[in-house]
LUMTIZA-685056 format. One record per residue (C-alpha): residue in three letters; z, y, x. Coordinates in Angstrom, 3 decimals. Last residue first. Layout:
SITE residu       up    north     east
SITE    ALA        Z        Y        X
...
//
This chain:
SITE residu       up    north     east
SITE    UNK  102.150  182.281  178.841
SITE    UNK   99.457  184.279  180.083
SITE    UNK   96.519  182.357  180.754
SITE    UNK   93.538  183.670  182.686
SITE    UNK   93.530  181.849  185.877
SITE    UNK   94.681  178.264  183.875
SITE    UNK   91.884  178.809  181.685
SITE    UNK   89.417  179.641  184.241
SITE    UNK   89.978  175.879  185.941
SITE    UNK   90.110  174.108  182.504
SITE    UNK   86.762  176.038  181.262
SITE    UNK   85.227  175.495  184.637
SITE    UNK   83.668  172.251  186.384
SITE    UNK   85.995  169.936  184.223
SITE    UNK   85.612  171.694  180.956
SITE    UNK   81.787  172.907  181.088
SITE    UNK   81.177  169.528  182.251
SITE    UNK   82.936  167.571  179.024
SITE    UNK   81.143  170.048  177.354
SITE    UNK   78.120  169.367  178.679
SITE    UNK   78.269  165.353  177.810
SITE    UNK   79.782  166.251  174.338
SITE    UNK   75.972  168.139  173.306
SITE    UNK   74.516  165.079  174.979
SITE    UNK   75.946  162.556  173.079
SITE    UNK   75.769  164.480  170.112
SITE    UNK   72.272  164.951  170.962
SITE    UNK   71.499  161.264  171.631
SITE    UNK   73.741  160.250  168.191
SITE    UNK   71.217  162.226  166.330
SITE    UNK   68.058  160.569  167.973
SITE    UNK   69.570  157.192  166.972
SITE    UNK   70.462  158.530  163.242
SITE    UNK   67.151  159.308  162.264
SITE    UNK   67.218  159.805  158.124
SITE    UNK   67.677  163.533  158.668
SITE    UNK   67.748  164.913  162.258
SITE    UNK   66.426  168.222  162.781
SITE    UNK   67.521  170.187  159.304
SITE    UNK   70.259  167.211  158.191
SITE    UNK   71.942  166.973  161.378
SITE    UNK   71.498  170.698  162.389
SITE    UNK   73.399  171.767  159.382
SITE    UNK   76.415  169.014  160.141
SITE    UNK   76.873  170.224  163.179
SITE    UNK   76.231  173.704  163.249
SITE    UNK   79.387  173.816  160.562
SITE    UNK   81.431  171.692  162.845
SITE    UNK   81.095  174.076  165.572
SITE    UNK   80.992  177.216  163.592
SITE    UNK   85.262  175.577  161.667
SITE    UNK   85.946  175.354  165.259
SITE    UNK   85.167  178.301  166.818
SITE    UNK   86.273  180.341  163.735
SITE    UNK   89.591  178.376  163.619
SITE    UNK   90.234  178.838  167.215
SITE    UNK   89.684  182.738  167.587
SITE    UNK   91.434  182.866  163.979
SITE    UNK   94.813  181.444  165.641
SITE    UNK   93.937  183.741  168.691
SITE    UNK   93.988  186.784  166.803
SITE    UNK   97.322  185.690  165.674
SITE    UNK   98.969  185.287  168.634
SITE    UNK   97.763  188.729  169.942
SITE    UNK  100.649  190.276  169.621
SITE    UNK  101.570  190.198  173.354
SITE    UNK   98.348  188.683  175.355
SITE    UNK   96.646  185.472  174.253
SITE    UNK   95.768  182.605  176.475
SITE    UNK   98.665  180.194  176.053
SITE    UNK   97.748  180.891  171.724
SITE    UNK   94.401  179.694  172.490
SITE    UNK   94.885  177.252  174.997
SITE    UNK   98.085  175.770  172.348
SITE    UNK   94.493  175.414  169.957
SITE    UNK   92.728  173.567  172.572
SITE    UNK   95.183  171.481  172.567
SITE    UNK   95.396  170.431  169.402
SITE    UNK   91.395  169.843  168.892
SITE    UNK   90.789  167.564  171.792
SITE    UNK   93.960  165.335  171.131
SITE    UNK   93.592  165.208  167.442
SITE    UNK   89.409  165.284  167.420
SITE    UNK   89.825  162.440  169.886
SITE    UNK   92.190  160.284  168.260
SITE    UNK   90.707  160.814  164.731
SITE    UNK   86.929  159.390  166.427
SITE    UNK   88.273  156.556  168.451
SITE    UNK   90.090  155.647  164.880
SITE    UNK   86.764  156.220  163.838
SITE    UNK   84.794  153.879  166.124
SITE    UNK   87.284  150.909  165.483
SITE    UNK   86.269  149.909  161.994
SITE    UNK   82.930  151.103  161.375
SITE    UNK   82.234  149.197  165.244
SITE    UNK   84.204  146.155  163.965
SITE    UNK   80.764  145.530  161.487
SITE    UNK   78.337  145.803  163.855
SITE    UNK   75.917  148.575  164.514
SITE    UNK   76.474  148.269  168.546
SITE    UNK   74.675  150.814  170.467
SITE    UNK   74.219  153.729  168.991
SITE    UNK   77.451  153.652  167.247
SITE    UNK   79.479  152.529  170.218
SITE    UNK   77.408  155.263  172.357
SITE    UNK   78.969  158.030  169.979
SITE    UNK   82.613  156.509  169.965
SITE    UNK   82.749  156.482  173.761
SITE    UNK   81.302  159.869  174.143
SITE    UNK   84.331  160.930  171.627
SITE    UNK   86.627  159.025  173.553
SITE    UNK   85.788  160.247  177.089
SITE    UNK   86.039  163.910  175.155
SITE    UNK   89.701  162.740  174.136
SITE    UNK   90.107  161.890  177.622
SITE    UNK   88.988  164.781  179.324
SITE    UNK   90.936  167.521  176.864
SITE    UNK   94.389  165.615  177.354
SITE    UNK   93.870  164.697  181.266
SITE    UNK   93.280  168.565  182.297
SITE    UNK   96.825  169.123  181.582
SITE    UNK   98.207  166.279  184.064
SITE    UNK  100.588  164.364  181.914
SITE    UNK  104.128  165.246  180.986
SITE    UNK  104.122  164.256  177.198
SITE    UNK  100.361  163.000  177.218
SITE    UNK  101.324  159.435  176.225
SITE    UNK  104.298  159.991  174.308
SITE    UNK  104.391  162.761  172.087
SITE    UNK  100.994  163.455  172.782
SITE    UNK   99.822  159.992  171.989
SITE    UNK  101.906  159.876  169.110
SITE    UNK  100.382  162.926  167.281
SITE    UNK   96.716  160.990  168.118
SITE    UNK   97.867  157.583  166.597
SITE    UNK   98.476  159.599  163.561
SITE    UNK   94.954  161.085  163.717
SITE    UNK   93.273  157.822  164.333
SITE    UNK   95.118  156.970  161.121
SITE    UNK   93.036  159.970  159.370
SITE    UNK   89.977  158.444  161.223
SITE    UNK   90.544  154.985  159.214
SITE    UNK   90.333  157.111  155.822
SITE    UNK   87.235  158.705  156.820
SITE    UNK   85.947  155.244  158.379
SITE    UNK   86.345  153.864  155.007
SITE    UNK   85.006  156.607  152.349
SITE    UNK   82.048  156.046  154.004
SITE    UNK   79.990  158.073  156.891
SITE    UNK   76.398  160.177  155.833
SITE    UNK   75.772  160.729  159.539
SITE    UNK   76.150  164.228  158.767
SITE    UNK   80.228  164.161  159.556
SITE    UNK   78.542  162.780  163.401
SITE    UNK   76.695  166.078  163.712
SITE    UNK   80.065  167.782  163.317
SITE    UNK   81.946  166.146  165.393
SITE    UNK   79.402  167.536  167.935
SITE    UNK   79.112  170.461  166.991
SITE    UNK   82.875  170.780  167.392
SITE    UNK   83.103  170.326  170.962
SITE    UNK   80.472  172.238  171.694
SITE    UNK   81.825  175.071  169.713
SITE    UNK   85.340  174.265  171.842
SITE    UNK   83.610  175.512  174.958
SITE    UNK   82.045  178.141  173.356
SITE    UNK   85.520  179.616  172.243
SITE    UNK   87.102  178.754  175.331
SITE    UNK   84.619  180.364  177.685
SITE    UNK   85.055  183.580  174.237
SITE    UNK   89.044  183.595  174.621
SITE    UNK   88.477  187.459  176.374
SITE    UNK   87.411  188.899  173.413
SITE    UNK   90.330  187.257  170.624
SITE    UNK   88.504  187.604  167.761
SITE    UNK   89.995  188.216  164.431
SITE    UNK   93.609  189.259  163.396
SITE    UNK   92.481  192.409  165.547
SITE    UNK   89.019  192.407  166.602
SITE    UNK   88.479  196.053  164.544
SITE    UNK   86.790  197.805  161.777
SITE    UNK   88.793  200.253  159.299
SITE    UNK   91.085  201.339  162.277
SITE    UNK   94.930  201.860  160.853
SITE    UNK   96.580  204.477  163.340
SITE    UNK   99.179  205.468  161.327
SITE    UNK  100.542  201.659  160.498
SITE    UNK  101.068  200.468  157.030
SITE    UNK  104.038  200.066  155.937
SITE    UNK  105.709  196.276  155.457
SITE    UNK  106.548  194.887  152.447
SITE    UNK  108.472  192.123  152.310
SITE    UNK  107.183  188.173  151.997
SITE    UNK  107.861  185.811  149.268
SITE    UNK  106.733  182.693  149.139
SITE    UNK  105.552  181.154  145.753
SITE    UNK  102.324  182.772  145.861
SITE    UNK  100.816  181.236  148.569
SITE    UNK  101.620  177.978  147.095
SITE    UNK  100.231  178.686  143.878
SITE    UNK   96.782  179.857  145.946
SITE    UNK   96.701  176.557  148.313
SITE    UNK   97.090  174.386  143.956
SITE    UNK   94.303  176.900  143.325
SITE    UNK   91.978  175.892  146.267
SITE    UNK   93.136  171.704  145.670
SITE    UNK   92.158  172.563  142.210
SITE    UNK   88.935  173.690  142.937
SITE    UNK   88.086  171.173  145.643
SITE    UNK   89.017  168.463  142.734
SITE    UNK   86.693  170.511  140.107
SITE    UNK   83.967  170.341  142.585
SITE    UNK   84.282  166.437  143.139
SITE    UNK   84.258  165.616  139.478
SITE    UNK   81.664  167.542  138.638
SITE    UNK   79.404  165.188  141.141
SITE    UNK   80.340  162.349  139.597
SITE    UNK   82.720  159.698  138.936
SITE    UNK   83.281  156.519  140.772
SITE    UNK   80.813  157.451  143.719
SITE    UNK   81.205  161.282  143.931
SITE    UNK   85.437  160.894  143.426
SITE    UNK   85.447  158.513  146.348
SITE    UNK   83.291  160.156  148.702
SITE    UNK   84.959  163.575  148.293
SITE    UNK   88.534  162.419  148.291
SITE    UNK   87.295  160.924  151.991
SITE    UNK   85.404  163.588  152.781
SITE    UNK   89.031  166.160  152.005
SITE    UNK   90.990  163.228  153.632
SITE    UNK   89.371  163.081  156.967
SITE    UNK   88.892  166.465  157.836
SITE    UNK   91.895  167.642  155.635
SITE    UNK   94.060  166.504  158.317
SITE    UNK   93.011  169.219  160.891
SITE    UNK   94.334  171.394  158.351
SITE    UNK   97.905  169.873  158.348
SITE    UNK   97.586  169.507  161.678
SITE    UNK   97.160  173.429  162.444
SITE    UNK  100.618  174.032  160.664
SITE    UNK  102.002  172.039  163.513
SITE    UNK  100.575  173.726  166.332
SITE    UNK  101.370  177.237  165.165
SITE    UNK  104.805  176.392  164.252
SITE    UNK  105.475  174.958  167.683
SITE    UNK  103.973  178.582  168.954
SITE    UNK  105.780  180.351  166.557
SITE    UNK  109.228  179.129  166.995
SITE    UNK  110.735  181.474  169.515
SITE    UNK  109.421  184.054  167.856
SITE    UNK  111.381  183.343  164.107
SITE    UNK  108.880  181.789  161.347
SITE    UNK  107.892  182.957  158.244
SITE    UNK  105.355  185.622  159.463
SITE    UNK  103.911  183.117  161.570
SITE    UNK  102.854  181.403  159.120
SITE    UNK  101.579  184.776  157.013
SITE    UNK   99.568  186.019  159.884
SITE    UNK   97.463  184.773  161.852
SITE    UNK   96.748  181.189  160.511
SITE    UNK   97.138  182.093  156.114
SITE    UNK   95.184  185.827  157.133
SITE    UNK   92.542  184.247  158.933
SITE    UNK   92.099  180.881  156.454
SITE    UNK   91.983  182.965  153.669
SITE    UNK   89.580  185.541  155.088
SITE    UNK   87.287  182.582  156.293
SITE    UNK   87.352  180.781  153.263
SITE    UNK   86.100  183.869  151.488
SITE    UNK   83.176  184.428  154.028
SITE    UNK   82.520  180.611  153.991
SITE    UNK   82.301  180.341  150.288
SITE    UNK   80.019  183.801  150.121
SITE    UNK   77.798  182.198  152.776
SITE    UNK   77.901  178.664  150.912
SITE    UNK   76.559  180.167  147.463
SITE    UNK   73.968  182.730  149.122
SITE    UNK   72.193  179.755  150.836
SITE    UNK   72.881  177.325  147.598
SITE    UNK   71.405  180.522  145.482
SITE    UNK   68.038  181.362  147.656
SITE    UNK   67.707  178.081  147.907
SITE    UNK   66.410  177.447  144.446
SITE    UNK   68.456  174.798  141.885
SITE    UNK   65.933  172.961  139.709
SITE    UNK   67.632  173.273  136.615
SITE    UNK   67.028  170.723  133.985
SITE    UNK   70.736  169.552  134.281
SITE    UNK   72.426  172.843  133.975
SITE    UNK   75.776  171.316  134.412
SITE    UNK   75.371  171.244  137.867
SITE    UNK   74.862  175.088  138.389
SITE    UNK   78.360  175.694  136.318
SITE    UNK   79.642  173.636  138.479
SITE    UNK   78.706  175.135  141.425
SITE    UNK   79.233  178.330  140.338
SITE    UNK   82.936  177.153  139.897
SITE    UNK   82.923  176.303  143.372
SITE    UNK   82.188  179.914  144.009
SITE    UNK   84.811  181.541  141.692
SITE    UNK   87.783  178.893  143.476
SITE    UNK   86.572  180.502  147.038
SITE    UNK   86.403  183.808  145.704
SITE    UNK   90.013  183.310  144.246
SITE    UNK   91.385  182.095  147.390
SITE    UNK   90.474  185.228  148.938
SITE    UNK   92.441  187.324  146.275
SITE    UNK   95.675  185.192  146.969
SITE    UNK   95.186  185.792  150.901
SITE    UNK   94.444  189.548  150.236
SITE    UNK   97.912  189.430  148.210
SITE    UNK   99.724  187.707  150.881
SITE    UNK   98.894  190.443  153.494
SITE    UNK   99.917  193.276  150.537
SITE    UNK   97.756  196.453  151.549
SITE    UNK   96.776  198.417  154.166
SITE    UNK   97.954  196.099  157.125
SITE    UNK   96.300  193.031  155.748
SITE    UNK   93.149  194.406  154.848
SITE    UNK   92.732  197.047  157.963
SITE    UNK   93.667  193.497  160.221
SITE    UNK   90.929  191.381  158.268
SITE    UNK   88.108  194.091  158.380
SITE    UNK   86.207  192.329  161.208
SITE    UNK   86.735  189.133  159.691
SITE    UNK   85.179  190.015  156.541
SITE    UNK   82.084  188.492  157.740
SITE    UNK   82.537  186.250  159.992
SITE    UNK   83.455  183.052  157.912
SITE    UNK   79.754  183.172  156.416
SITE    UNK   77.637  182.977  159.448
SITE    UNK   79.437  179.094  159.326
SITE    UNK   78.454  178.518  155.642
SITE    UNK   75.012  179.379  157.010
SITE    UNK   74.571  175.739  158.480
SITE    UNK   74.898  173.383  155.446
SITE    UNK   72.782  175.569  153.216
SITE    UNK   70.554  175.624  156.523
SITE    UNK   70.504  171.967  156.529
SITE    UNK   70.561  171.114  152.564
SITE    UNK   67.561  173.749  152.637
SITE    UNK   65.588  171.343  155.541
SITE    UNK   66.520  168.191  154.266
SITE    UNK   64.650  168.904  150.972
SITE    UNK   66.408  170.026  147.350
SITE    UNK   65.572  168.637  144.202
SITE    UNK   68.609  169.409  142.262
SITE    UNK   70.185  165.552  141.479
SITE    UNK   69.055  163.741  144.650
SITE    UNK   68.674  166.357  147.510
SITE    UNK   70.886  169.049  146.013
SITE    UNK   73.884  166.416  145.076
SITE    UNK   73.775  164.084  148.710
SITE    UNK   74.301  167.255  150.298
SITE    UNK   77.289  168.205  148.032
SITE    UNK   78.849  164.909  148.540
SITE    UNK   79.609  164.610  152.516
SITE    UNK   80.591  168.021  153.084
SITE    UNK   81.909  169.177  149.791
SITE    UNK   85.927  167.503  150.188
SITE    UNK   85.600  169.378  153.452
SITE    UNK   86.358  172.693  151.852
SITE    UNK   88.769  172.681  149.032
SITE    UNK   90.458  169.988  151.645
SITE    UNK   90.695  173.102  154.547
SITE    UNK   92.455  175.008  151.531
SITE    UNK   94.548  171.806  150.833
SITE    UNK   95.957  171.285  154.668
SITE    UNK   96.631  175.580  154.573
SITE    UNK   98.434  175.500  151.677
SITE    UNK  100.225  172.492  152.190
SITE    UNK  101.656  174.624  155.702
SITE    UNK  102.132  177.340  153.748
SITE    UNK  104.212  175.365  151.539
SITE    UNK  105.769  173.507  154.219
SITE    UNK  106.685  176.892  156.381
SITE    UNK  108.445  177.991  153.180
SITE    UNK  110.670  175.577  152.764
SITE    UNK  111.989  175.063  156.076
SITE    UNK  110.619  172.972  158.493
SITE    UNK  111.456  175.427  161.937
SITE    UNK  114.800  174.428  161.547
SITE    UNK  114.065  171.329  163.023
SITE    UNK  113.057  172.359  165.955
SITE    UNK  110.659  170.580  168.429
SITE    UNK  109.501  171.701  171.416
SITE    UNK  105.673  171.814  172.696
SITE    UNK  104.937  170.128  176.294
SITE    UNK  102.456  171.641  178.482
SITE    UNK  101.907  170.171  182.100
SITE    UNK  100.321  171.551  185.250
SITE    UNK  101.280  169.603  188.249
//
């Protein structure tokens, strides 16, 4: 029987694994906090129609590719923590422009600037995120703990799904829309202090430094997992454009915790395949509930469904990433999984507003179909081909 089970050391929680670890839960925040409130800003206050907000939406996903192919010349050529510090400061310079933007209150903002706005903040997040996954956690941690340290550091930012929309909603309904960009700008600078406080030596450069490479970035033969998990993703995403209260985000972020029990318990020496399938049973489950039954205990029990699933689904498929990789490529796979997953979710929530806007029943259908095939793709041969391919 196939089983994974991830150790725990203590030692591994030492100070500077919890900073980074902060830092990477409060850059994901800077993030997610914009997903439910920023739409809801360019169609009401700036004029914008569902199909800008979808594509403004959409593009920030184009956006985390590209300075990935220059991530490992970046980090090996000069200070890895440095480019990390400077990325954070593109993301913090292009929330700013949104609140400079907002402040202009007779402005009609053009698409030209919210499509060229959300590439730049994906291309900066994407950098940060690359160099804070593949290199600079795992830089603080001793060999034998990377892999644990790997899949607890990715909690941290799979928590800022439900707290960075839930901060969102509240601070866009109580306050206003300033308020929410100058709370995803501090939770960006308060990632950036963070960074900063660790220290990490210098290391020279190699000879051979390539200006353009996969390293740090891609992992080529993850891409069945990578598409596989892009299904996944999308359709999370599609449900974050379901325009969701502060409520069920907070609720998900306790189906979360149930999820870190259920694979310390439930899933501890399972069947392998058993994680993946039943999160993605879940996730169908919580789709048709929607559809089907608008009633009050639905909003109540559909996104714990919803935190369990993304925890299971998501946290595994991160260990396939890092079971998959060949010697020092650990971190390419960290960014393999973050770009797959950060796409999916980014599809999502474009495609819900561009195709789908104000008809939730034929949104639910897609994201019920769009989790159908990739519960397929898993059983009939993502599951089998990873367990050919892996190396660990």
């Amino acid at each position: 029987m196939n089983t994974q089970n991830t150790p725990v050391h203590v030692r591994l929680w030492h100070r500077d694994f919890w900073l980074l670890s902060f830092a990477n839960l409060l850059l994901a925040m800077s993030v997610y906090i914009l997903i439910p409130t920023m739409p809801e800003w360019l169609m009401q206050a700036k004029g914008l129609g569902a199909r800008g907000v979808g594509l403004a939406m959409g593009v920030f996903g184009l956006g985390l590719f590209v300075f990935g192919p220059f991530c490992s010349y970046l980090v090996q050529r000069y200070r890895r923590n440095r480019i990390c510090i400077l990325a954070v400061l593109g993301i913090i310079a292009c929330l700013l422009s949104l609140y400079y933007v907002h402040g202009l209150q007779s402005y009609r903002v053009s698409e030209g600037f919210v499509l060229a706005q959300r590439c730049l903040l994906g291309a900066f997040y994407g950098l940060a995120m690359m160099v804070l996954g593949s290199t600079l956690i795992i830089d603080t941690c001793e060999s034998f703990k990377r892999t644990e340290a790997n899949f607890s550091s990715g909690w941290f930012a799979r928590f800022a799904m439900s707290l960075g929309p839930m901060t969102g909603i509240i601070l866009y309904n109580f306050l206003s829309f300033d308020a929410v960009v100058l709370a995803a700008t501090a939770c960006a600078a308060a990632a950036g202090v963070f960074i900063l406080t660790v220290r990490f030596p210098f290391r020279t450069p190699s000879d051979d430094l390539r200006i353009v490479s996969l390293d740090r970035f891609l992992l080529p033969q993850g891409m069945p997992l990578f598409f596989s998990l892009l299904l996944i993703s999308g359709a999370v995403g599609l449900l974050m454009s379901l325009g969701l209260s502060d409520r069920f985000y907070a609720l998900m972020m306790v189906g979360f915790l149930l999820a870190l029990l259920a694979q310390r318990f439930v899933f501890r020496d399972a069947e392998l395949k058993s994680e993946v399938v039943s999160g993605l049973i879940l996730l169908l489950a919580v789709e048709l509930m929607v559809y089907t039954r608008p009633l009050p205990v639905v909003w109540y029990l559909s996104p714990l469904l919803l935190g369990l699933s993304v925890g299971i689904v998501g946290s595994r498929y991160l260990l396939f990433f890092v079971k998959l990789s060949h010697h020092c490529q650990r971190g390419t796979s960290q960014s393999t999984y973050m770009l797959a997953w950060e796409l999916g979710v980014a599809i999502g929530v474009g495609a819900g507003y561009l195709f789908f806007f104000n008809d939730d029943h034929s949104l639910l259908i897609a994201a019920m179909v769009v989790t159908g095939l990739a519960l397929l793709l898993y059983v009939h041969y993502t599951h089998d081909w990873f367990l050919k391919h892996k190396n660990r």
